[in-house]
NUMI-185382 format. One record per residue (C-alpha): residue in one letter; y negated, x negated, z negated. Coordinates in steps of 0.001 Angstrom, whole numbers, plus 500000, padded with zeros to 6 digits. Each point is the difference from the previous one (the first is absolute). Layout:
// residues N
<node type="A" y="Y" x="X" z="Z"/>
...
// end
This chain:
// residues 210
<node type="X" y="767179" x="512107" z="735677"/>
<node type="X" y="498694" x="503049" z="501465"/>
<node type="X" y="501408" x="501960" z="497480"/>
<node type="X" y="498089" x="498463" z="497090"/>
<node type="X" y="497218" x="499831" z="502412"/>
<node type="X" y="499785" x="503678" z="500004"/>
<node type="X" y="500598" x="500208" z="495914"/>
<node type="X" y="496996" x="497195" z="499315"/>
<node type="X" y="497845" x="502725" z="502345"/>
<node type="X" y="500965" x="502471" z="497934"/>
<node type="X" y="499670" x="498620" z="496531"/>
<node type="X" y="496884" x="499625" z="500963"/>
<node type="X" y="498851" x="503703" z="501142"/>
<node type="X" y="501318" x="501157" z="497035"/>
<node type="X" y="498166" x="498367" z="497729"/>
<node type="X" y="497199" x="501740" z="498727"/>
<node type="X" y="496341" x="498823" z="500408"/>
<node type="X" y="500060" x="498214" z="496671"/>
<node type="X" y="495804" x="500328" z="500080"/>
<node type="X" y="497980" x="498551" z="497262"/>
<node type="X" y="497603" x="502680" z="501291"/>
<node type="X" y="496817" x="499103" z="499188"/>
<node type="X" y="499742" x="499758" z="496314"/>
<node type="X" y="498331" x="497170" z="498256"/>
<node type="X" y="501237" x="496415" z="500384"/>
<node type="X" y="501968" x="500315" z="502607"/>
<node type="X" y="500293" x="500084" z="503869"/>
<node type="X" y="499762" x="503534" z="502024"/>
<node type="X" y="503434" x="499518" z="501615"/>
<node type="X" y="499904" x="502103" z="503367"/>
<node type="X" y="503730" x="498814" z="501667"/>
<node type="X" y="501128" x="503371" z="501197"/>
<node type="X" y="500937" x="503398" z="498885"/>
<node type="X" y="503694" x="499773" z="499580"/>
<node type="X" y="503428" x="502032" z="498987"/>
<node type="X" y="501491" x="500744" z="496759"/>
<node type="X" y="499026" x="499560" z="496012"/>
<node type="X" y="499666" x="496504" z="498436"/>
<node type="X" y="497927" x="498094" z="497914"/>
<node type="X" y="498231" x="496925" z="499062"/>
<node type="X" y="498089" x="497519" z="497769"/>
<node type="X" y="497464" x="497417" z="501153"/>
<node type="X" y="498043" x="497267" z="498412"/>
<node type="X" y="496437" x="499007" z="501319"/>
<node type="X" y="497623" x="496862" z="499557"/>
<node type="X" y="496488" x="500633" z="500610"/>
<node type="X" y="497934" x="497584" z="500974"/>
<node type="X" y="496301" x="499383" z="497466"/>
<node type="X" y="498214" x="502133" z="502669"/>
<node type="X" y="502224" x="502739" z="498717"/>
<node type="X" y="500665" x="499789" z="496344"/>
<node type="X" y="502375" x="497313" z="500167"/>
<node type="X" y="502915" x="500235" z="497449"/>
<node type="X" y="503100" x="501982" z="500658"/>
<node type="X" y="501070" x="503278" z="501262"/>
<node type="X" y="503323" x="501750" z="499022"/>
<node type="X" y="500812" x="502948" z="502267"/>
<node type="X" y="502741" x="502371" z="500513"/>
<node type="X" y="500643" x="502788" z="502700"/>
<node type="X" y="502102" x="503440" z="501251"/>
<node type="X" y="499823" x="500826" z="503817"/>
<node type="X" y="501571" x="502691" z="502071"/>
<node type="X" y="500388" x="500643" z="503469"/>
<node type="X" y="500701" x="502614" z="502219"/>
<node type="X" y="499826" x="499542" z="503963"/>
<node type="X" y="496902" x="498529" z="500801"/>
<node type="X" y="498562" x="500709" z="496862"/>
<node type="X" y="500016" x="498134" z="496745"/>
<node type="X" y="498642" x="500259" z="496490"/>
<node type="X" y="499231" x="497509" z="497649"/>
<node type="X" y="499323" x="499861" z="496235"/>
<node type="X" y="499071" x="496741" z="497783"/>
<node type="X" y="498611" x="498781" z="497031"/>
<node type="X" y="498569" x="496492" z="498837"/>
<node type="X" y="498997" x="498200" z="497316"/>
<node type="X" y="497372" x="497156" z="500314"/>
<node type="X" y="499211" x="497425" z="498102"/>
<node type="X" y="496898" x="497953" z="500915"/>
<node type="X" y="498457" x="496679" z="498884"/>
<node type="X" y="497121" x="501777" z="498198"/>
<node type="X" y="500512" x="503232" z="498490"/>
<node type="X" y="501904" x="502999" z="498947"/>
<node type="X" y="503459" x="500751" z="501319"/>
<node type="X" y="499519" x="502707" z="502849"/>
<node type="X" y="502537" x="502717" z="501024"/>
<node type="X" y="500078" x="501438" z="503411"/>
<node type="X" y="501510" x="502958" z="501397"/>
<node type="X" y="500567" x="501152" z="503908"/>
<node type="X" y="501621" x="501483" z="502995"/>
<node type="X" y="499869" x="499741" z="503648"/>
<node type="X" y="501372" x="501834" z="502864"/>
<node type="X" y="500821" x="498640" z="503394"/>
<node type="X" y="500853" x="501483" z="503622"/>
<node type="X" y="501521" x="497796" z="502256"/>
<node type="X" y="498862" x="501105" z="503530"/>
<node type="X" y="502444" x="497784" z="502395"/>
<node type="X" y="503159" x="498241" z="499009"/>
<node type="X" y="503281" x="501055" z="498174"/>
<node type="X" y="503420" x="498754" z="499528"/>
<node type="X" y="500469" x="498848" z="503652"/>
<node type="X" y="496906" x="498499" z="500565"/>
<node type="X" y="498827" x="496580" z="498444"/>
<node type="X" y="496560" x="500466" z="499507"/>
<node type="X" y="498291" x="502834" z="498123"/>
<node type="X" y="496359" x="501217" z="499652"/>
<node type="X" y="499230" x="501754" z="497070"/>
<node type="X" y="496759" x="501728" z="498209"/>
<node type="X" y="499292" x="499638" z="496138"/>
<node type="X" y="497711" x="501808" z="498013"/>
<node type="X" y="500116" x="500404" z="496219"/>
<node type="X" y="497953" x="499466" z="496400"/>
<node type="X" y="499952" x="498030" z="496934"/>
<node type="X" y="498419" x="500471" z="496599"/>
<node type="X" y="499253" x="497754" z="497302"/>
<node type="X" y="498195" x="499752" z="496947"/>
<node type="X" y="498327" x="496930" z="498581"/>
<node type="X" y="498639" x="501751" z="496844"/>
<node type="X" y="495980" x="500856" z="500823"/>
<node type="X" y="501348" x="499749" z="503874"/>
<node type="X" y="501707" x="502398" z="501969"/>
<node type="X" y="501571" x="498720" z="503550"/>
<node type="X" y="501296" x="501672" z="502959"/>
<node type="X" y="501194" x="498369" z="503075"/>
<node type="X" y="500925" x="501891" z="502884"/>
<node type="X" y="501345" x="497730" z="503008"/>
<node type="X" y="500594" x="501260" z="503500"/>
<node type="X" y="502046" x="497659" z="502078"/>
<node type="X" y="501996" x="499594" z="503337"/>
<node type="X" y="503268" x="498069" z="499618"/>
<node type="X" y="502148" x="497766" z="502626"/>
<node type="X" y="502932" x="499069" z="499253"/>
<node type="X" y="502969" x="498141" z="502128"/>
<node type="X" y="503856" x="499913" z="498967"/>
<node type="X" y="501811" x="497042" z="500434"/>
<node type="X" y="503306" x="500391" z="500213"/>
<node type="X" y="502971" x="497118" z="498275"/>
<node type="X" y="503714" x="500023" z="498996"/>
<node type="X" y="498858" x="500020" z="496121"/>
<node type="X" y="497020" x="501718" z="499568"/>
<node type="X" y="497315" x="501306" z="502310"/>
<node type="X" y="496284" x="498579" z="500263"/>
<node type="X" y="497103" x="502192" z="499881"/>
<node type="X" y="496165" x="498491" z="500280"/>
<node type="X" y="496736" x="501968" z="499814"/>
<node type="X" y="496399" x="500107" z="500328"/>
<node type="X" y="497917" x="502989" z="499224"/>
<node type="X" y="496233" x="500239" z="500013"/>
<node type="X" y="498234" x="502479" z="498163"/>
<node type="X" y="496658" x="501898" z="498477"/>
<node type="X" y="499487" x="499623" z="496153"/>
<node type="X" y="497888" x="502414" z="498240"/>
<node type="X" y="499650" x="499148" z="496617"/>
<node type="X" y="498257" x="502571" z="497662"/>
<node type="X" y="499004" x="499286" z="496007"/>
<node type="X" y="497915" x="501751" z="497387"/>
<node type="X" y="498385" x="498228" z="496961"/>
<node type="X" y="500431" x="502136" z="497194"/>
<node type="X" y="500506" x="502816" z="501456"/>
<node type="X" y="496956" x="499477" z="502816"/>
<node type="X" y="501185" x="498787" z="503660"/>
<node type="X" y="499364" x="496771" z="501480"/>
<node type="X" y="500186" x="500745" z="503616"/>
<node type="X" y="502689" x="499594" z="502647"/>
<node type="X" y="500306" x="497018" z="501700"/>
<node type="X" y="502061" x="499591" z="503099"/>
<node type="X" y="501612" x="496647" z="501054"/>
<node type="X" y="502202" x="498406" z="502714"/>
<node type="X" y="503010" x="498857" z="498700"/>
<node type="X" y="503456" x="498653" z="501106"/>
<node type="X" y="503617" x="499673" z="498827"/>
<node type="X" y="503118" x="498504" z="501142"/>
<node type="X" y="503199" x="498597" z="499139"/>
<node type="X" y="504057" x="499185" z="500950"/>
<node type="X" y="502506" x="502690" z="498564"/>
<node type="X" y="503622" x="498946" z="499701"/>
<node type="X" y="502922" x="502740" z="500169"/>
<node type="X" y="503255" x="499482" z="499050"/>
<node type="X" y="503123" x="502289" z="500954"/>
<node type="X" y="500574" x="500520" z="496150"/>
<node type="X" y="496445" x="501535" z="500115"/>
<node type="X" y="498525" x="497520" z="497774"/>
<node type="X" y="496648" x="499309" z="501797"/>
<node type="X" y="497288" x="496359" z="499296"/>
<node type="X" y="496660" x="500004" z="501270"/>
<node type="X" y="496998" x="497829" z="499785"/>
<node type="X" y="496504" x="501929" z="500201"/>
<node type="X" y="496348" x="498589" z="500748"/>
<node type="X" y="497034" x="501972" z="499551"/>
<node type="X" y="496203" x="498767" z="500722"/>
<node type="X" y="497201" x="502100" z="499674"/>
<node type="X" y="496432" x="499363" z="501913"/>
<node type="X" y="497151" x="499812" z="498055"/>
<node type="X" y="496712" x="498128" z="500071"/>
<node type="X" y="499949" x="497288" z="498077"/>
<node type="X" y="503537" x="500106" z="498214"/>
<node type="X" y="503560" x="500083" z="501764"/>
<node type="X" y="502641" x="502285" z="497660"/>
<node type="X" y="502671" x="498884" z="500808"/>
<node type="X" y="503717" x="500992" z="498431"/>
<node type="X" y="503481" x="498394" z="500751"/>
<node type="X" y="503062" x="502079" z="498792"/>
<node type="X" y="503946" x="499366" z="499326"/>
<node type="X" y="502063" x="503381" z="500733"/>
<node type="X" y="503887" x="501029" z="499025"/>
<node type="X" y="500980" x="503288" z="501099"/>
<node type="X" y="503140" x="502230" z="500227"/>
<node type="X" y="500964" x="502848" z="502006"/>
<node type="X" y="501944" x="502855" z="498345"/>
<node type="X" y="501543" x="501555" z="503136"/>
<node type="X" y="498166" x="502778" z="502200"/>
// end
């Protein structure tokens, strides 16, 4: 028991922070900077406040130590209007936990571009992840919670809108398994007045070793 006890734990540190990043559609995924190479592909369901339709999503992450890099790409599909690709990347430092220690803290920052045609978007997120691992026989259990700053910049033809800065928050349940195949579940809400954005996600990944 202890034994797979100890390989759930580290099926789990392995696997790379599968972020979504912050491109369009789907949540800014903040669980902790991890080990190793993997990747991932997510789908996300917007809620009316934020496009609505479907998201399609796919991602690359590294890690190294306490430091991890992220890469993704989306492809959104909203109720009304034009498909809209997104691309990003993020990079986190966790600042307490590691591979003995079931709780990490970890810092996010990154960008995402987009273009809607006439509009050009950039998001740039800064969050603070926690994240707890729960160890089991079969897999291990990771939830997380991460609040954050959104600044969100467009231009209109080439002329810019403004930033706007906004509280937001994201969170979610990660499942590891010791064959490195990883589930999660992501919720994102953003704070604005007057509308709630709000994006639920459905996450596979897969860690290629370290």
């Amino acid at each position: 028991m202890r034994g797979s006890t100890r390989l759930a734990i580290a099926a789990l540190v392995l696997l790379p922070a599968l972020a979504s990043a912050q491109v369009r559609g789907l949540p800014v995924v903040n669980n902790g900077a991890a080990s190793g190479v993997g990747i991932g592909a997510e789908i996300g369901l917007p809620n009316d406040a934020a496009g609505g339709g479907t998201t399609l999503g796919a991602s690359a992450g590294l890690g190294m130590g306490p430091l991890g890099v992220t890469a993704a790409v989306s492809r959104s599909t909203p109720d009304n209007g034009a498909t809209v690709w997104s691309q990003g990347a993020a990079l986190s430092l966790r600042l307490f936990g590691g591979p003995l220690v079931p709780f990490r803290v970890t810092v996010q920052g990154g960008a995402a571009i987009w273009d809607e045609g006439a509009i050009d978007g950039l998001h740039v997120p800064l969050s603070v992840g926690f994240a707890a691992t729960i160890p089991n026989p079969l897999f291990a259990i990771r939830p997380w919670i991460a609040p954050r700053i959104d600044l969100v910049r467009t231009e209109i033809n080439g002329v810019s809108d403004g930033t706007v800065s906004e509280f937001a928050i994201s969170g979610g349940i990660e499942l590891g398994f010791i064959t490195g195949l990883a589930i999660r579940v992501a919720y994102d809400r953003i704070f604005t007045e007057g509308t709630s954005p709000s994006i639920l996600s459905f996450g596979v990944g897969f860690a290629l070793g370290r």
